[in-house]
MMTF fields as JSON, N, C-alpha, C and O atoms, coordinates in Angstrom:
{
  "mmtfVersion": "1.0.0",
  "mmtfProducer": "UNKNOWN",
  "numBonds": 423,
  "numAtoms": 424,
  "numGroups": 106,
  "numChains": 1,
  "numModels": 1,
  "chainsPerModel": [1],
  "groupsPerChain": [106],
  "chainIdList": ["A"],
  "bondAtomList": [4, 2, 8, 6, 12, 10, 16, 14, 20, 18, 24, 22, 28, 26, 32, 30, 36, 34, 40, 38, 44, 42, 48, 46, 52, 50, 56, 54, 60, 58, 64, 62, 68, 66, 72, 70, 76, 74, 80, 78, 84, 82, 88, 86, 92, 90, 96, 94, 100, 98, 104, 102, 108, 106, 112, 110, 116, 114, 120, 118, 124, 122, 128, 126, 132, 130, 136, 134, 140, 138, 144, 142, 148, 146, 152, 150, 156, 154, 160, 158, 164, 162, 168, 166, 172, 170, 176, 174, 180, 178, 184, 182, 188, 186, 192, 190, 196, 194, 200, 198, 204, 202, 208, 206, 212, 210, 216, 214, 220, 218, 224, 222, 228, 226, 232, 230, 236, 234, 240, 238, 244, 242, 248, 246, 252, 250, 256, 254, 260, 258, 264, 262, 268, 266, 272, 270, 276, 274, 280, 278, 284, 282, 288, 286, 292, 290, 296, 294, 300, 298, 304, 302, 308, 306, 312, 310, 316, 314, 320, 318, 324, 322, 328, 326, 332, 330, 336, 334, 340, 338, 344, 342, 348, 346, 352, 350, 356, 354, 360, 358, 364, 362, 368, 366, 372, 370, 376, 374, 380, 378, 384, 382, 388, 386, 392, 390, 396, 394, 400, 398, 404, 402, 408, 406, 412, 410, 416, 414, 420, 418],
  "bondOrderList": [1, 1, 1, 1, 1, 1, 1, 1, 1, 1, 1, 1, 1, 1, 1, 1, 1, 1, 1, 1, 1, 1, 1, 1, 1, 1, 1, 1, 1, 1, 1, 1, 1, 1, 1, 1, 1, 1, 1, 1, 1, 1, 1, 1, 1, 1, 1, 1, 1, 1, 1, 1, 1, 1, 1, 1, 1, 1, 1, 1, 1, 1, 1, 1, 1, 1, 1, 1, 1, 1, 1, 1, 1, 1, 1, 1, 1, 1, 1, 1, 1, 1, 1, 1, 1, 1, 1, 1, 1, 1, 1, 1, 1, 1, 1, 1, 1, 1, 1, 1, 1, 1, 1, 1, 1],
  "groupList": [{"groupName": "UNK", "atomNameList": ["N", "CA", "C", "O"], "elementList": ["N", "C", "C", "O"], "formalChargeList": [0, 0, 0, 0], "bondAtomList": [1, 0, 2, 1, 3, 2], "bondOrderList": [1, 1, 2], "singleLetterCode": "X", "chemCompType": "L-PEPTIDE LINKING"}],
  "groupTypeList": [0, 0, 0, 0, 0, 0, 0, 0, 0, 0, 0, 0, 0, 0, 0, 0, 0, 0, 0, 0, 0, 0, 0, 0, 0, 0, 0, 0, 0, 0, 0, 0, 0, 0, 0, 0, 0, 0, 0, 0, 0, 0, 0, 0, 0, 0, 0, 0, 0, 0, 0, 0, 0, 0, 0, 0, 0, 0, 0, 0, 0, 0, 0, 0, 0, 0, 0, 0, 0, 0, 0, 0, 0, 0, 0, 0, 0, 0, 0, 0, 0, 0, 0, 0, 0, 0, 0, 0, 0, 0, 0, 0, 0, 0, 0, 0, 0, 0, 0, 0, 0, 0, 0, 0, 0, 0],
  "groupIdList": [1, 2, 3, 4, 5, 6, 7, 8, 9, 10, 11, 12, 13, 14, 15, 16, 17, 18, 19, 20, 21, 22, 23, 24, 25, 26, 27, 28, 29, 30, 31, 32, 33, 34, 35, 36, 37, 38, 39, 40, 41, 42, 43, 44, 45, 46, 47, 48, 49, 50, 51, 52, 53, 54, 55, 56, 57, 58, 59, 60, 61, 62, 63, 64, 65, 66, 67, 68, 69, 70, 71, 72, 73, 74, 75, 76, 77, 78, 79, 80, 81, 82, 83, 84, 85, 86, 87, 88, 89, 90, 91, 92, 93, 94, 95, 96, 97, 98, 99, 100, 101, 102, 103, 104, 105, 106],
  "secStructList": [7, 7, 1, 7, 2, 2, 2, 2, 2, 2, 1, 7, 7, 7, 7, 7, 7, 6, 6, 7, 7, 1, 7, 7, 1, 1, 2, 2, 2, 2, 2, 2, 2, 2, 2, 2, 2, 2, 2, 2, 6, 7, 4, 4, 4, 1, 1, 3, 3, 3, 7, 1, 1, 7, 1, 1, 3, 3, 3, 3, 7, 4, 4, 4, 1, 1, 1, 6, 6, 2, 2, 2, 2, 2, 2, 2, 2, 2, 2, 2, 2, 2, 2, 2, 2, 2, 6, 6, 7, 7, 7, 1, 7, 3, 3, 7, 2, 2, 2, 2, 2, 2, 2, 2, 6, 7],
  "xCoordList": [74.543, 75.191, 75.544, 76.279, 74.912, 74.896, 76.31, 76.2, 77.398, 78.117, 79.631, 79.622, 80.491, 81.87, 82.512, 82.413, 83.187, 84.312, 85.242, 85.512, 85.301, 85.963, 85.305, 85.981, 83.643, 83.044, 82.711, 82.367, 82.691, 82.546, 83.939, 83.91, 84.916, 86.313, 86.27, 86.672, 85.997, 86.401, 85.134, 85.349, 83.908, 82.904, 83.037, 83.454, 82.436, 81.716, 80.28, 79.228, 80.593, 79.26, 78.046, 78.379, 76.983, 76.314, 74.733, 74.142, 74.29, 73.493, 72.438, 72.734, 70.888, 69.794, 68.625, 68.29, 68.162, 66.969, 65.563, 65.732, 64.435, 63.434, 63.139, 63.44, 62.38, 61.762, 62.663, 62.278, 63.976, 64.621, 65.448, 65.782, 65.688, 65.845, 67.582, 67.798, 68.338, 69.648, 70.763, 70.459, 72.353, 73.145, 73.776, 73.48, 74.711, 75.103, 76.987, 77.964, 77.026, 78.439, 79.018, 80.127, 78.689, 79.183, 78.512, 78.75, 77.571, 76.491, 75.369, 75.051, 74.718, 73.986, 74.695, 74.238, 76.011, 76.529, 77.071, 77.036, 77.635, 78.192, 76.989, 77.056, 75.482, 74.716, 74.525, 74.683, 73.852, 73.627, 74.945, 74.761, 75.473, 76.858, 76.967, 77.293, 76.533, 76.179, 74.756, 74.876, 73.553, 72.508, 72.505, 72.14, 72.898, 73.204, 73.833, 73.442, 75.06, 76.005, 75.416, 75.766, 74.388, 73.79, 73.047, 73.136, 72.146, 71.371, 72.061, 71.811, 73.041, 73.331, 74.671, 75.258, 75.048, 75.884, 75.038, 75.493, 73.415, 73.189, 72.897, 72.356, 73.382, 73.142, 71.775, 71.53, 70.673, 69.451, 69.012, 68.2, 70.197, 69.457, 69.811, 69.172, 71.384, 71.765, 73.09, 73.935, 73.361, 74.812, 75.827, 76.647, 75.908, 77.162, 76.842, 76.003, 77.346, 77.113, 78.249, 79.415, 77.726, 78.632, 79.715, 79.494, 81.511, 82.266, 82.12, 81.293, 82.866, 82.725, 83.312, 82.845, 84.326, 85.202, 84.15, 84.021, 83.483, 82.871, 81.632, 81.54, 80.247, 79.559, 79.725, 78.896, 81.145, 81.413, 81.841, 81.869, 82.237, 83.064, 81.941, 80.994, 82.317, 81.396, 81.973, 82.985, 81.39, 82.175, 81.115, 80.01, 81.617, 80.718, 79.643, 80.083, 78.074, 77.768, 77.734, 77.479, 78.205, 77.867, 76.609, 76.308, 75.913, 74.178, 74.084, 72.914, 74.659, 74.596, 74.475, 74.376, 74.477, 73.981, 72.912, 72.26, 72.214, 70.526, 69.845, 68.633, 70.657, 69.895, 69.69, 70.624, 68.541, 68.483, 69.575, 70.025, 69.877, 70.644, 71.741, 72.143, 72.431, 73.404, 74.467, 74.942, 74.965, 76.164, 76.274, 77.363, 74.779, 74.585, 74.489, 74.8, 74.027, 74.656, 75.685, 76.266, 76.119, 77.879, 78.774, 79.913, 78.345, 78.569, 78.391, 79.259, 76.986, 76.639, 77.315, 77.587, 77.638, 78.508, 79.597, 79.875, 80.808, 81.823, 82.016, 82.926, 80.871, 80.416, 80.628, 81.411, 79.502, 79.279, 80.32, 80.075, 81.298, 82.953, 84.033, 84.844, 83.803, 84.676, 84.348, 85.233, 82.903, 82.719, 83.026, 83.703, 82.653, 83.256, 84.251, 84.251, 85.701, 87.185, 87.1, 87.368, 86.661, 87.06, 86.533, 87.32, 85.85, 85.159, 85.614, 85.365, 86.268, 86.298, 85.364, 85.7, 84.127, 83.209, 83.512, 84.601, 82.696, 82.866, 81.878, 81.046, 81.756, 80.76, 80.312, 80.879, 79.13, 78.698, 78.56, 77.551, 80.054, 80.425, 81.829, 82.682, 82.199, 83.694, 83.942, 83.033, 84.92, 85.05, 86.635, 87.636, 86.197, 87.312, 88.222, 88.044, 89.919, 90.814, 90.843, 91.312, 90.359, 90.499, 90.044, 90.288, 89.289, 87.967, 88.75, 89.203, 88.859, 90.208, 91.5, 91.612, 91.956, 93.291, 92.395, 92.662, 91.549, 90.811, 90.361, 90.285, 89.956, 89.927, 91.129, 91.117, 92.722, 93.721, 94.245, 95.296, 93.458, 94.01, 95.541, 96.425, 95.689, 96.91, 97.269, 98.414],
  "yCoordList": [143.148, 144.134, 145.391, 146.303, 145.289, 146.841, 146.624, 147.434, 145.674, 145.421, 145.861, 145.616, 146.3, 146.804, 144.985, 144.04, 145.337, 144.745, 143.516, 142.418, 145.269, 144.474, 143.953, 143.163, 144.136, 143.462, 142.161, 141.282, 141.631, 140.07, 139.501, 138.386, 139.915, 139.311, 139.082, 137.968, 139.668, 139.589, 138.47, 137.784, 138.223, 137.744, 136.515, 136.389, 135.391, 133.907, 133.935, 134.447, 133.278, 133.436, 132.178, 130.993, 132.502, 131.264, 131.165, 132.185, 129.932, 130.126, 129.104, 127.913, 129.718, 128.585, 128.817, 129.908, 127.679, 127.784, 127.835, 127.381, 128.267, 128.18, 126.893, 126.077, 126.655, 125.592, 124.274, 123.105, 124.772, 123.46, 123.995, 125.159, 122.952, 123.491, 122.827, 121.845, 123.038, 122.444, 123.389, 124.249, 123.487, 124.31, 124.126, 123.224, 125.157, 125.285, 124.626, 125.375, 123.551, 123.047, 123.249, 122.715, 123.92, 124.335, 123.551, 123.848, 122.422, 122.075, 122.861, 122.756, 123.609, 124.825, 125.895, 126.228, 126.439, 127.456, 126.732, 127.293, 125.386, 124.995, 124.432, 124.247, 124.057, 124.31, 125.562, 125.764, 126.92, 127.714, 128.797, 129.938, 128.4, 128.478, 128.295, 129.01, 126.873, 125.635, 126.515, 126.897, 126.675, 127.22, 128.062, 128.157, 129.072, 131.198, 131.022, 131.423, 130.22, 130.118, 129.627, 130.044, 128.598, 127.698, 128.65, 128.719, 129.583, 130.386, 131.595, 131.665, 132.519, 133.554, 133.499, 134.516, 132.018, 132.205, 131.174, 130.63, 131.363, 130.552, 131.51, 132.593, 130.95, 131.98, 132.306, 133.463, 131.36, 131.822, 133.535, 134.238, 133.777, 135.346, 136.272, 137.325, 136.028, 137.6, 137.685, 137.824, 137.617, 138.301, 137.226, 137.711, 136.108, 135.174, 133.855, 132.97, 133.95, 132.745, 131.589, 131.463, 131.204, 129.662, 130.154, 131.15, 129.614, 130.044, 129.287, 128.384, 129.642, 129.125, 127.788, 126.855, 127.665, 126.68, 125.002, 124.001, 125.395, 124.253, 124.856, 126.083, 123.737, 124.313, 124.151, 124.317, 123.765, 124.24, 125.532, 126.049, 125.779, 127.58, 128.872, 128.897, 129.833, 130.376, 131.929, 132.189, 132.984, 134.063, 135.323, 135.176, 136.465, 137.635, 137.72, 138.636, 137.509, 138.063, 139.524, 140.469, 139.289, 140.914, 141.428, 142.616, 140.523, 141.131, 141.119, 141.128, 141.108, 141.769, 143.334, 143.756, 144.025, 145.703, 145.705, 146.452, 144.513, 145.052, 144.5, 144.296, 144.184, 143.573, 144.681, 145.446, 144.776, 145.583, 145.734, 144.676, 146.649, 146.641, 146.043, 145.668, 145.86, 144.75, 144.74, 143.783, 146.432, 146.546, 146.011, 145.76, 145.854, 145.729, 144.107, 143.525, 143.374, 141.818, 141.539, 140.608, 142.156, 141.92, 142.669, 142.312, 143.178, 143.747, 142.201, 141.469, 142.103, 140.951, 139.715, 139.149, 139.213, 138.415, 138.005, 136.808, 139.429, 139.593, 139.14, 138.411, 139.757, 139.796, 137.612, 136.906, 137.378, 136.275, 135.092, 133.978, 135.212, 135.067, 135.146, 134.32, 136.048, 136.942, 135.962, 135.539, 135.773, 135.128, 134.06, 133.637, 132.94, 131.745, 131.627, 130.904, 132.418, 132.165, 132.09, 131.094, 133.365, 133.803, 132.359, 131.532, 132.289, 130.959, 129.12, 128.202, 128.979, 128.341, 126.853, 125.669, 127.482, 127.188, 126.769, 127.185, 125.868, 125.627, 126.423, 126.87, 126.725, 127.24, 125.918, 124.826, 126.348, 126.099, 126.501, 126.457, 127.145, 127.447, 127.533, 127.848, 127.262, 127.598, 128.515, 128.568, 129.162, 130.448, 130.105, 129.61, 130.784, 130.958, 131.558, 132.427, 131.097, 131.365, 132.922, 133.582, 133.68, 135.501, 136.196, 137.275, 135.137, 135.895, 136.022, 137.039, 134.561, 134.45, 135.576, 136.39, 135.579, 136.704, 137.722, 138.0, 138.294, 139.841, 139.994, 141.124, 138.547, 138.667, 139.116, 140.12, 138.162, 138.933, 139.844, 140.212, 140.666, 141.56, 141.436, 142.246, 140.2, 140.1, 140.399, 140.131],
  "zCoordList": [87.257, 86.421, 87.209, 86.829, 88.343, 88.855, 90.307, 91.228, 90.404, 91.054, 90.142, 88.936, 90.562, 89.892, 90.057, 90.839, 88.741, 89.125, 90.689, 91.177, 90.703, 92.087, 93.015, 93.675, 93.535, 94.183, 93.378, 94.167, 91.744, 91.762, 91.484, 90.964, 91.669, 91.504, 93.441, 93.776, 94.186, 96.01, 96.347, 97.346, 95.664, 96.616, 95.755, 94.604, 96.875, 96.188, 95.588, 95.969, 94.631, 94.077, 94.606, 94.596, 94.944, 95.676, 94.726, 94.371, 94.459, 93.179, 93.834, 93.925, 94.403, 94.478, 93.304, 92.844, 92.99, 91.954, 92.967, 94.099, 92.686, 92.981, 92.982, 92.111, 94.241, 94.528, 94.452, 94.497, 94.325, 94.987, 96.175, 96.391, 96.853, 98.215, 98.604, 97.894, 99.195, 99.242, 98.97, 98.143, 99.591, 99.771, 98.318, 97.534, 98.098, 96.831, 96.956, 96.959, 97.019, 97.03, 95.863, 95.849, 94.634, 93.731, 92.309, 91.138, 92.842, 91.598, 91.186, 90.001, 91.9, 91.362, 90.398, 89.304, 91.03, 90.007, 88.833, 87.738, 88.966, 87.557, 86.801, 85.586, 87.768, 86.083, 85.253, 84.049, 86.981, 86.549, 85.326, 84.903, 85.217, 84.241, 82.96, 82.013, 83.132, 82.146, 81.202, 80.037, 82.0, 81.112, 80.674, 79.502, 81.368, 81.121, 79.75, 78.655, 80.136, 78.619, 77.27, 76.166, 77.536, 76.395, 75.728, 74.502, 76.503, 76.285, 75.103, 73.9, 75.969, 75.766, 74.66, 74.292, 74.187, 73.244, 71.731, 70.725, 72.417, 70.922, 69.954, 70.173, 68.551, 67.597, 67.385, 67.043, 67.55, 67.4, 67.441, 66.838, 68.67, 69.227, 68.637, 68.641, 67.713, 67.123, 67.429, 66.545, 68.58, 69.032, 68.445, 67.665, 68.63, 67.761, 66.746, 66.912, 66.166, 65.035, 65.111, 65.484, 64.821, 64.136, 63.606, 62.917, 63.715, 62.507, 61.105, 60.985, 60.152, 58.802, 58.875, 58.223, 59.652, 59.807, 60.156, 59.451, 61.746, 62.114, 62.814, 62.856, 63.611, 64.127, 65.909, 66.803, 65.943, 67.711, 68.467, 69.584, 66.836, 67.398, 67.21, 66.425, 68.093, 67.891, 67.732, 68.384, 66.901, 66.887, 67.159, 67.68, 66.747, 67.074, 66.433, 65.739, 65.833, 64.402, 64.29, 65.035, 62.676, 62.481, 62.42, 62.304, 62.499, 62.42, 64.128, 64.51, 64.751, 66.33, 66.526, 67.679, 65.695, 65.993, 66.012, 66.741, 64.876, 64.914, 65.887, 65.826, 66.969, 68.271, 69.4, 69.644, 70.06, 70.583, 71.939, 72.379, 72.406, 73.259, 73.412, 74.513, 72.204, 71.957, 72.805, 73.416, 72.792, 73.695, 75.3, 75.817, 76.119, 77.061, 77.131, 78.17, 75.932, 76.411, 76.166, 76.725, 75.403, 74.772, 76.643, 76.942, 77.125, 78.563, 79.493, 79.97, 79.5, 79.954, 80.003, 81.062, 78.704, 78.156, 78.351, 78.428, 78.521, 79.255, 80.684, 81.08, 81.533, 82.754, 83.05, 83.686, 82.215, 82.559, 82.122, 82.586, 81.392, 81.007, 82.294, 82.714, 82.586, 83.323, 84.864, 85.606, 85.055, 86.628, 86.535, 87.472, 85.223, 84.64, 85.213, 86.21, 84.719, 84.827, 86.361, 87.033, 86.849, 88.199, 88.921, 89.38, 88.929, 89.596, 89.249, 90.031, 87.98, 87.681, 86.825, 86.858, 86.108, 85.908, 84.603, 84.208, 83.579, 82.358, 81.782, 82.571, 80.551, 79.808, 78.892, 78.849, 78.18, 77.076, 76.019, 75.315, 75.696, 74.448, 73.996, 74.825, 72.641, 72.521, 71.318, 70.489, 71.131, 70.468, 69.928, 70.446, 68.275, 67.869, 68.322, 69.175, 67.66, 68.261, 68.015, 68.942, 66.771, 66.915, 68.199, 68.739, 68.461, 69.641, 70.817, 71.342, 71.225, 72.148, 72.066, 72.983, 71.53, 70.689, 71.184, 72.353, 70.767, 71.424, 72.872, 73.356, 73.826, 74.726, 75.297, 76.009, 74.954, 75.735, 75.424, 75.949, 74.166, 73.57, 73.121, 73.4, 72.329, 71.472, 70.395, 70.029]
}
């Protein structure tokens, strides 16, 4: 969190787990991708829910203020979106089309 912008858009991202040992040809970051996302977009925690529509989409919840520090994972969130694209990584999550629309700000 404490890197701008422009230093994670210029650098590669290189991802080892503890106690396993081996270079990162790009299967470490696309799990580590894979889990961050599973984690940080389940509704369990507060910040997004299920849409009304189905249970693959996922949207903002509005009960995300009463989370502590919300703005700073919703920061996070972005962050971890944002290295996705740049990198080319999949997530583990998909988001309604409004959400989308506000990402490109349409």
């Amino acid at each position: 969190m404490c890197y701008s912008r422009k230093d994670l858009q210029r650098s590669k991202l290189y991802v080892s787990f503890v106690g396993e040992e081996g270079l990162d040809y790009s299967g470490p970051s696309r799990e580590f991708f894979f889990l961050v996302s599973r984690e940080l977009f389940n509704p369990y925690y507060g910040l997004f829910e299920y849409s009304a529509n189905d249970t693959y989409t996922v949207q903002i919840s509005p009960m995300s203020a009463f989370v502590d520090n919300h703005h700073e994972w919703f920061r996070f969130s972005g962050r971890i979106l944002g290295m996705a694209l740049i990198h080319q990584y999949l997530l583990d999550a998909f988001f309604t089309r409004p959400f989308y629309k506000g990402l490109l700000r349409i």
